[in-house]
C-alpha positions as CSV (number, residue, x, y, z in Angstrom):
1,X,255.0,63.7,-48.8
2,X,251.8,63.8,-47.6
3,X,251.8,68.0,-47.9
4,X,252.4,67.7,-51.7
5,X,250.3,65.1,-52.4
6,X,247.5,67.6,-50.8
7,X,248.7,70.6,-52.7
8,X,248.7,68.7,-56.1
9,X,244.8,67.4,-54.8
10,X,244.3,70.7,-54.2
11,X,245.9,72.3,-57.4
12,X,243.7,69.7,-59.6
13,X,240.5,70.6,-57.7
14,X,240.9,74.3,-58.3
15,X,242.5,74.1,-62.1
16,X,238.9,71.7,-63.0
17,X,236.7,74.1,-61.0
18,X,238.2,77.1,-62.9
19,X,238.0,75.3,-65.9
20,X,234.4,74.3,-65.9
21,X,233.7,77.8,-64.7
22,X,235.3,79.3,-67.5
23,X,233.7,76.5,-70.4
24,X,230.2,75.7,-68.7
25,X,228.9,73.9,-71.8
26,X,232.2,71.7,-71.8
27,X,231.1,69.2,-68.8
28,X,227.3,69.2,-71.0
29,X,229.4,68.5,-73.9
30,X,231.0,65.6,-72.5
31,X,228.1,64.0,-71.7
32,X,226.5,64.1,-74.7
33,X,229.4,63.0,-76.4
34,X,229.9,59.9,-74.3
35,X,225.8,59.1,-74.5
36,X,226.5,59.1,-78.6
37,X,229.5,57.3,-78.3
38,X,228.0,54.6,-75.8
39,X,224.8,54.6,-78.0
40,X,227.1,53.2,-81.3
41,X,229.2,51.4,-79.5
42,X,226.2,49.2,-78.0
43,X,226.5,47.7,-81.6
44,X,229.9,47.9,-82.0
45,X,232.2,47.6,-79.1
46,X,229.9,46.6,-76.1
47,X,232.5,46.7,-73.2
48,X,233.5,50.4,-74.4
49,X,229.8,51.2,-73.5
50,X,230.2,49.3,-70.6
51,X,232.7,51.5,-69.2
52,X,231.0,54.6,-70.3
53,X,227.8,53.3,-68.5
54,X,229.9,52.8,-65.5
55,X,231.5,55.6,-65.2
56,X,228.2,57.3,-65.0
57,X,226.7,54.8,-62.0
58,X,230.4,55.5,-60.4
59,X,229.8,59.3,-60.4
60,X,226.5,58.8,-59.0
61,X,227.9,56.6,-56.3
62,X,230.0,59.8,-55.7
63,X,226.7,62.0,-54.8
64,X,224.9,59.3,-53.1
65,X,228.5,59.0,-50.5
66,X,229.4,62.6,-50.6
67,X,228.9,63.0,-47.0
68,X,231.5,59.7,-46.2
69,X,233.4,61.7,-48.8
70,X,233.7,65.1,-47.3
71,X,234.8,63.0,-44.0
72,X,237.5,61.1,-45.8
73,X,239.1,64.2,-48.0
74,X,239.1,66.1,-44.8
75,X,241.3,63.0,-42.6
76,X,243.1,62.3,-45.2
77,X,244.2,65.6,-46.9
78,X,243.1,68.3,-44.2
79,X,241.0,70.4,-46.3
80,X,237.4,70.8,-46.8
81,X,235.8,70.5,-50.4
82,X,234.1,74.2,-50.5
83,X,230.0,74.0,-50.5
84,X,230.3,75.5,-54.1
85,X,232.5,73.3,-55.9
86,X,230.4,70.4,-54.2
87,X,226.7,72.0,-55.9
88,X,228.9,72.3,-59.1
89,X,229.9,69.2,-58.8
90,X,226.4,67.9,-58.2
91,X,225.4,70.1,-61.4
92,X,228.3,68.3,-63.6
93,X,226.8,65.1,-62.6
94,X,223.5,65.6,-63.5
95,X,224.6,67.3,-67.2
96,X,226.6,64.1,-68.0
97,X,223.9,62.1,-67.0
98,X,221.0,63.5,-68.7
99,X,223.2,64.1,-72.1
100,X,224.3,60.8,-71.9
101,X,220.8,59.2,-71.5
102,X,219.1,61.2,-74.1
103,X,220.7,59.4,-77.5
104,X,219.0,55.7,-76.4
105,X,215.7,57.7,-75.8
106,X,215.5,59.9,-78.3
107,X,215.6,57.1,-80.5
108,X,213.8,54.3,-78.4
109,X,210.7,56.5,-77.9
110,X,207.6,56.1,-80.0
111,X,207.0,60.0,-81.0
112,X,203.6,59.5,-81.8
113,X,203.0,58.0,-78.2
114,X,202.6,59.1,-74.5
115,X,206.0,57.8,-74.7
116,X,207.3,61.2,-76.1
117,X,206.2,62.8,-72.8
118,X,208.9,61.0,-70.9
119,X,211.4,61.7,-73.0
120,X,210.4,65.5,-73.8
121,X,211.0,65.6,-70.1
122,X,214.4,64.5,-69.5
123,X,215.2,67.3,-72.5
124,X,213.9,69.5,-71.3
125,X,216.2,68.8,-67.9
126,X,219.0,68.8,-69.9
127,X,218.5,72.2,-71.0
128,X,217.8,72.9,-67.3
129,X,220.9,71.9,-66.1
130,X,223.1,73.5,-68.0
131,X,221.4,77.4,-67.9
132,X,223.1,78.2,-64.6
133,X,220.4,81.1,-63.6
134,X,217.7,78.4,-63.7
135,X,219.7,75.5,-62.2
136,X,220.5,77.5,-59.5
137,X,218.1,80.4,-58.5
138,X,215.0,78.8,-59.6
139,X,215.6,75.3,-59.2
140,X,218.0,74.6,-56.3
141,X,215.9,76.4,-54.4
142,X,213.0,74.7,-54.5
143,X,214.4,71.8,-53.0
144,X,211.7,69.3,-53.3
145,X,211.4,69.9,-56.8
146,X,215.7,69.9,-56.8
147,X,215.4,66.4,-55.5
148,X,212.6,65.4,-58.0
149,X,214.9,66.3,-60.7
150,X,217.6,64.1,-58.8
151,X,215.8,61.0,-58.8
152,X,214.2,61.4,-62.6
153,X,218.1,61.4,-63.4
154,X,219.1,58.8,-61.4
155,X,216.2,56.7,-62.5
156,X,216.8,57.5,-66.3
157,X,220.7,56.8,-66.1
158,X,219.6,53.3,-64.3
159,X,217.5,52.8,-67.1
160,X,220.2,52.4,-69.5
161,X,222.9,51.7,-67.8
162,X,222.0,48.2,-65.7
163,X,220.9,46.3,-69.2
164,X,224.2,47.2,-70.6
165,X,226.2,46.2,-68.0
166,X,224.7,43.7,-65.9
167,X,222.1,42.3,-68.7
168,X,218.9,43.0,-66.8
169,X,216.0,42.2,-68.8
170,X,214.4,45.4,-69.4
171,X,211.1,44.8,-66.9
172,X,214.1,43.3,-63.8
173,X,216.0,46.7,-64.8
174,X,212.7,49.0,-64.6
175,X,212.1,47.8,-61.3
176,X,215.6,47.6,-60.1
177,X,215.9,51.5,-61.6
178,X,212.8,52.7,-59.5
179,X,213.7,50.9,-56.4
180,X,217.5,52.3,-56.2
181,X,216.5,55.9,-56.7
182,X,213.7,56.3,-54.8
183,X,215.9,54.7,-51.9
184,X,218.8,57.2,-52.5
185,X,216.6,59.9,-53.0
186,X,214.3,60.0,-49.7
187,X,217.0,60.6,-47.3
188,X,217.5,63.9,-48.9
189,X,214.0,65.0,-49.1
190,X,213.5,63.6,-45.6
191,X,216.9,66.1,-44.7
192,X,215.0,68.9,-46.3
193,X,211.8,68.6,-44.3
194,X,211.2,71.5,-41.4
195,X,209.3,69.0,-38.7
196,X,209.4,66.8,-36.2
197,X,211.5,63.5,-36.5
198,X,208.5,61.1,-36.3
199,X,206.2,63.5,-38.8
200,X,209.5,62.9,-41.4
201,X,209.8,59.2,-41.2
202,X,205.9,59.3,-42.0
203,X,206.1,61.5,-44.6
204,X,209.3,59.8,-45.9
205,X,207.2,56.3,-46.2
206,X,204.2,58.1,-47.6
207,X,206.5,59.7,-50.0
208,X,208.4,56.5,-51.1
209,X,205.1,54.4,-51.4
210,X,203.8,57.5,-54.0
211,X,206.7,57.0,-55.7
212,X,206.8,53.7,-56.3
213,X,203.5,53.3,-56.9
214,X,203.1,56.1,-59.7
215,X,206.8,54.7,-61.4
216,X,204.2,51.3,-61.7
217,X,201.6,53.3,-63.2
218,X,203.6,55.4,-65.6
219,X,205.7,52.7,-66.9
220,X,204.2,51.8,-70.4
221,X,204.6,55.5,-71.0
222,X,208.4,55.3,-70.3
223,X,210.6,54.0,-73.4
224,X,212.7,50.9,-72.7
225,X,216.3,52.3,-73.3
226,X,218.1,49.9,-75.0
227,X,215.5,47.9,-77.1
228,X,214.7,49.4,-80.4
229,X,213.0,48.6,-84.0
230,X,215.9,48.5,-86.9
231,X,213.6,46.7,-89.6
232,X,209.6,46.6,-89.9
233,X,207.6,45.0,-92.3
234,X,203.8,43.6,-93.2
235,X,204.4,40.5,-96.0
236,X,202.4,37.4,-97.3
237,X,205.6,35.8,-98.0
238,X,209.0,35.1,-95.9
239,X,212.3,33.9,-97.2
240,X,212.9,31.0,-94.8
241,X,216.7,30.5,-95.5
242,X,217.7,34.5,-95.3
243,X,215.1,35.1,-93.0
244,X,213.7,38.6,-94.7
245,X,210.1,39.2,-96.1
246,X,209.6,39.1,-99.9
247,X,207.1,41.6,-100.1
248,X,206.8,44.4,-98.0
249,X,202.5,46.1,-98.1
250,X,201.3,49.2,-96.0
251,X,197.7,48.1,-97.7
252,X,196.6,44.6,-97.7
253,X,193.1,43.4,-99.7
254,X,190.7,41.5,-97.7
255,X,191.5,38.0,-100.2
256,X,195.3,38.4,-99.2
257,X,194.3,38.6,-95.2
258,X,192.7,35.5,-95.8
259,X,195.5,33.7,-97.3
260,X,197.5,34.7,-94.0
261,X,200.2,37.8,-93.1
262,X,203.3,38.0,-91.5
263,X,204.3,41.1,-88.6
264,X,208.7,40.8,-89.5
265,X,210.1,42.9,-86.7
266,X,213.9,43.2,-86.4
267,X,215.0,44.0,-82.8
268,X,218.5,45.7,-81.1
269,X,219.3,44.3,-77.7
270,X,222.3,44.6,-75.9
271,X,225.1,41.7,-76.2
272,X,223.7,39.1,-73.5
273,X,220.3,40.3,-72.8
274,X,217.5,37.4,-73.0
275,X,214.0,39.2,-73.4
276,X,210.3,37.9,-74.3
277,X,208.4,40.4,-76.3
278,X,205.1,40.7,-78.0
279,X,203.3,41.6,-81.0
280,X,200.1,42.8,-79.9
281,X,198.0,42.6,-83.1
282,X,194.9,45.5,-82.7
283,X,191.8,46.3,-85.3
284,X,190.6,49.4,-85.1
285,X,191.9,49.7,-81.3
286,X,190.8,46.7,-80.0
287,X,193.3,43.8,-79.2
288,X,192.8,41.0,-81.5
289,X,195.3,38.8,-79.8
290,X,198.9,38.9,-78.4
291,X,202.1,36.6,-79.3
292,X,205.2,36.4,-77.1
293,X,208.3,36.4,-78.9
294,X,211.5,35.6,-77.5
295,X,214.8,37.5,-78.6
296,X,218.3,37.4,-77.5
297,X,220.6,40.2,-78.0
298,X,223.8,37.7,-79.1
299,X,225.5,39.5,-82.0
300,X,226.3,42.9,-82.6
301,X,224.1,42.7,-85.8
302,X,220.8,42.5,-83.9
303,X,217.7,40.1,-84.2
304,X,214.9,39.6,-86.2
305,X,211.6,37.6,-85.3
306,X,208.1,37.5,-87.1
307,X,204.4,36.4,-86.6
308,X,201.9,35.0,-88.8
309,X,198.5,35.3,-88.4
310,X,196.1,33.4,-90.7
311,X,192.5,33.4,-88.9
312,X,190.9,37.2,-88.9
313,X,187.6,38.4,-87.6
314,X,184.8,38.1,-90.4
315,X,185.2,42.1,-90.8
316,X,188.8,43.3,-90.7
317,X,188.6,45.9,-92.8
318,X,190.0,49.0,-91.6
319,X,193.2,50.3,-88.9
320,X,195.0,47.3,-88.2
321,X,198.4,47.7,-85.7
322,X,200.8,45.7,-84.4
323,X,202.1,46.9,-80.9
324,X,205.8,45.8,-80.4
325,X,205.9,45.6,-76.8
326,X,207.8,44.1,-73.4
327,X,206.9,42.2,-70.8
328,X,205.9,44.9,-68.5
329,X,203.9,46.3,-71.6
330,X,206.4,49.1,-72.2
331,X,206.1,50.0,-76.3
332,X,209.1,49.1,-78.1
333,X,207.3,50.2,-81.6
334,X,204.2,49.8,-83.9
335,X,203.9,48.3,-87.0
336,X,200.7,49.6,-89.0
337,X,198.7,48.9,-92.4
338,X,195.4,48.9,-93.5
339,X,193.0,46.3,-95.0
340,X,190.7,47.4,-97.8
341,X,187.8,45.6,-99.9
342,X,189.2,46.2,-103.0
343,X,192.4,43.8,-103.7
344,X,195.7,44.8,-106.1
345,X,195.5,48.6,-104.9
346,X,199.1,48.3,-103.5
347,X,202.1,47.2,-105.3
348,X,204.1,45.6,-102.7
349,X,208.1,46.7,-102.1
350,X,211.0,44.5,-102.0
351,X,212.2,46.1,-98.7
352,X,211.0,46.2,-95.5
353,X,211.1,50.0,-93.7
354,X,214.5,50.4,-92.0
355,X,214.2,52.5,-88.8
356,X,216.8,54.8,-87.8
357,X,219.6,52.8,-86.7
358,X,219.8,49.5,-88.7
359,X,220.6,46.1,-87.5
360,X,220.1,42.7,-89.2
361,X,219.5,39.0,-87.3
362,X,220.5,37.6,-84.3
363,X,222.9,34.5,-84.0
364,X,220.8,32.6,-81.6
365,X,216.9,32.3,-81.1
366,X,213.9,29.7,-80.7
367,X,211.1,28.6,-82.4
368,X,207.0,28.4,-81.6
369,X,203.6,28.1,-83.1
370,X,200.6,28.4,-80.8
371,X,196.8,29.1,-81.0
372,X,195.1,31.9,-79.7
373,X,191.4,32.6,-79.4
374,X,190.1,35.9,-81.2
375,X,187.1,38.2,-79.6
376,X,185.4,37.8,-82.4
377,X,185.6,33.6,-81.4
378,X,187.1,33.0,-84.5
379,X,190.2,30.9,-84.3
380,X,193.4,32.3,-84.6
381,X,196.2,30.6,-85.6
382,X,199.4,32.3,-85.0
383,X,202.7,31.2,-85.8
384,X,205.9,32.8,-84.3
385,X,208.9,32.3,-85.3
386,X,212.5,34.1,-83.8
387,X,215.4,32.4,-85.8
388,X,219.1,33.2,-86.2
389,X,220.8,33.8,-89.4
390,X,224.4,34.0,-90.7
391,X,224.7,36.6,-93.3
392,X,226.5,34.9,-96.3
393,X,229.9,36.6,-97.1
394,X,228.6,38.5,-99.7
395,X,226.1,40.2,-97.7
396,X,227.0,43.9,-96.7
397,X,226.5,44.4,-93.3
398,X,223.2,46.6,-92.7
C-alpha cells in the first residue's frame, strides 16, 4: 500500500514538473488569473477571494517549512524531492504570487505619485520571474539580491492577503506584513553568509533592524492594496437622502468657496474592514487642515463619505488638493480643482468622476462635525459626514 501510494506521489510530482517545463508561462498564467479573479470577487463573492488569498499564504507556508518538508516526504515516502524541482517550485511560487498581487496594485496606486515606484517594481518582478535565463543565471545567483526579491514578494502577497482574510486594518496589516517577512526572510540570508557564527547573528540583527526601519520610511510610498477611490467629486451641494453631490466642479470661483465646498469621496474596502481615513485638504502644497473619516467596508457595493469646508484662507486662489489618505498616511487617492477670481467660468456636471472600478455606499457608517484651525488662523469649520445608503429598487447597481 504504502509502495503505490509513493509511486502515484511520485508519478504526480514528475507529470507537474514535466508539465510546467513544457508550458512555463502556465503556472504565470495562473497567478494572474486568480489575482483578477480574487480582485472582482472582493466585490462580489468575498470568501472566494478568501480562498484564493489563502491559498497563496499556504504556498508560502510551503517555502518558509521546506526543510521540515524535505524531512517528512523523505520518512514518509522514501524519496528525496530533487534540488531542481524544489528551485522550480520556489520559482512557481513567486510567479503566482507576484501575478496575483499586481491587479489590487495596479489599480490602488496613484500613477502620478511616488507610489507608482512600488508598484513599477513588483512588475517588473513579475516579468523577472517568469524569463527563466534571468531568474536563474542572473538572479539566483546573486543570492542576497535572490532573497531581496523573496521578501518584496512575501511582503506584497501579505499586503493583500491579511485584510481580506483576517480584516486587518490596513496600517495593523502593513506592519504585520513587514514584520512576518523580514522574520522568514533573515534565516536565509543569515544561511547564505560565508563568516563566523557570531559575525552572522550581528549582521542578521543589523540587517533586520535596516529592514524594518526603511519598510517605516517607505511606507507612504507603498499603495494600500485593498482600499481604492470608485467615485470623486468637488460640489456646493449634496443630496442628503441619496447621499450623491448635485453638482460636480473641477473650477470653483472665489464667491462659491465662500459659500462652502464639499470633498465626496466613495471608498472600496473589504467586507468587515473598519478603517479611519482622511481628507487632507492642501493649497498650493501646503496643508490647510486634515479630517478623519471613518469607513467600514460592510456591503459589497462599497462606501461613500464627504467633507465640507466652509472657512478658507483670505487668498485661496490657485492648486487646491484633497489627499485621500490612511492612517499611517499611505495615499489612497487625490481629489483636485482649482479656485479662480473670476466666478461662472465652469458649468458644473451632474456626475461625480467614476474611477476605474465603481462601487456605490456603504450599509453602515457614522457621523461628525468638528473644527479645525487653519495656518492662515482663520477658522475652519469642517463638517464630515460618512453615512450609509440603501439604493432604492430602481437604482441600477453601479
Amino acid at each position: 500500500m504504502m509502495l503505490s501510494v509513493r509511486a502515484r506521489i511520485t508519478t504526480l510530482v514528475e507529470w507537474l514538473f514535466a508539465f510546467a517545463q513544457r508550458y512555463p508561462f502556465a503556472i504565470a498564467l495562473f497567478g494572474f488569473v486568480s489575482g483578477v479573479l480574487s480582485f472582482v470577487m472582493v466585490d462580489r463573492n468575498q470568501e472566494f477571494a478568501q480562498l484564493i488569498a489563502i491559498m497563496m499564504l499556504v504556498s508560502w507556508l510551503w517555502l518558509a517549512s521546506e526543510g521540515l518538508l524535505k524531512q517528512g516526504i523523505f520518512h514518509w515516502f522514501g524519496f528525496k524531492l530533487p534540488p531542481a524541482l524544489i528551485s522550480f517550485a520556489t520559482q512557481m511560487v513567486h510567479q503566482e504570487s507576484l501575478f496575483f498581487v499586481i491587479p489590487f496594485f495596479f489599480i490602488t496606486t496613484a500613477w502620478n505619485s511616488a507610489q507608482m515606484a512600488f508598484t513599477g517594481l513588483l512588475m517588473v518582478a513579475a516579468l523577472v520571474s517568469i524569463i527563466d535565463p534571468i531568474y536563474y543565471r542572473w538572479l539566483a545567483q546573486r543570492r542576497w539580491l535572490y532573497f531581496t526579491f523573496h521578501g518584496v514578494t512575501l511582503f506584497a502577497v501579505l499586503l493583500t492577503a491579511l485584510p481580506i482574510i483576517f480584516q486587518i486594518p490596513t496600517p495593523q496589516s502593513y506592519l504585520w506584513a513587514l514584520l512576518i517577512s523580514i522574520i522568514l526572510t533573515l534565516p536565509n540570508v543569515a544561511r547564505s553568509m560565508q563568516m563566523a557564527w557570531w559575525k552572522r547573528i550581528f549582521a542578521v540583527i543589523l540587517l533586520a533592524t535596516a529592514a524594518g526601519l526603511f519598510g517605516l520610511l517607505m511606507r507612504p510610498f507603498v499603495p494600500p492594496a485593498t482600499l481604492w477611490l470608485t467615485e470623486v467629486a468637488i460640489t456646493d451641494e449634496m443630496n442628503t437622502e441619496e447621499r450623491v453631490p448635485v453638482r460636480v466642479f473641477k473650477t470653483v470661483s472665489a464667491e462659491q468657496l465662500r459659500q462652502g465646498i464639499y470633498a465626496y469621496t466613495a471608498i472600496h474596502a473589504p467586507r468587515g474592514l473598519n478603517e479611519t481615513i482622511y481628507h487632507v485638504w492642501t493649497h498650493n502644497g501646503k496643508v490647510i487642515d486634515k479630517v478623519a473619516l471613518h469607513i467600514s467596508g460592510a456591503r459589497e457595493e462599497g462606501y461613500r463619505s464627504w467633507s465640507r469646508k466652509e472657512n478658507f484662507p483670505e487668498n485661496s486662489v490657485g492648486r487646491w488638493n484633497i489627499r485621500v489618505v490612511t492612517e499611517a498616511n499611505q495615499l489612497i487617492g487625490i481629489l483636485r480643482f482649482r479656485v479662480i477670481t473670476a466666478p461662472g467660468i465652469e458649468q458644473p456636471s451632474k456626475e461625480p468622476t467614476t474611477e476605474p472600478m465603481a462601487a456605490p455606499e456603504a450599509e453602515t457608517s457614522t457621523e461628525n462635525s468638528t473644527k479645525t484651525g487653519t495656518e492662515s488662523s482663520a477658522e475652519a469649520i469642517m463638517e464630515t459626514s460618512a453615512e450609509p445608503v440603501t439604493a432604492p429598487a430602481s437604482e441600477p447597481s453601479e
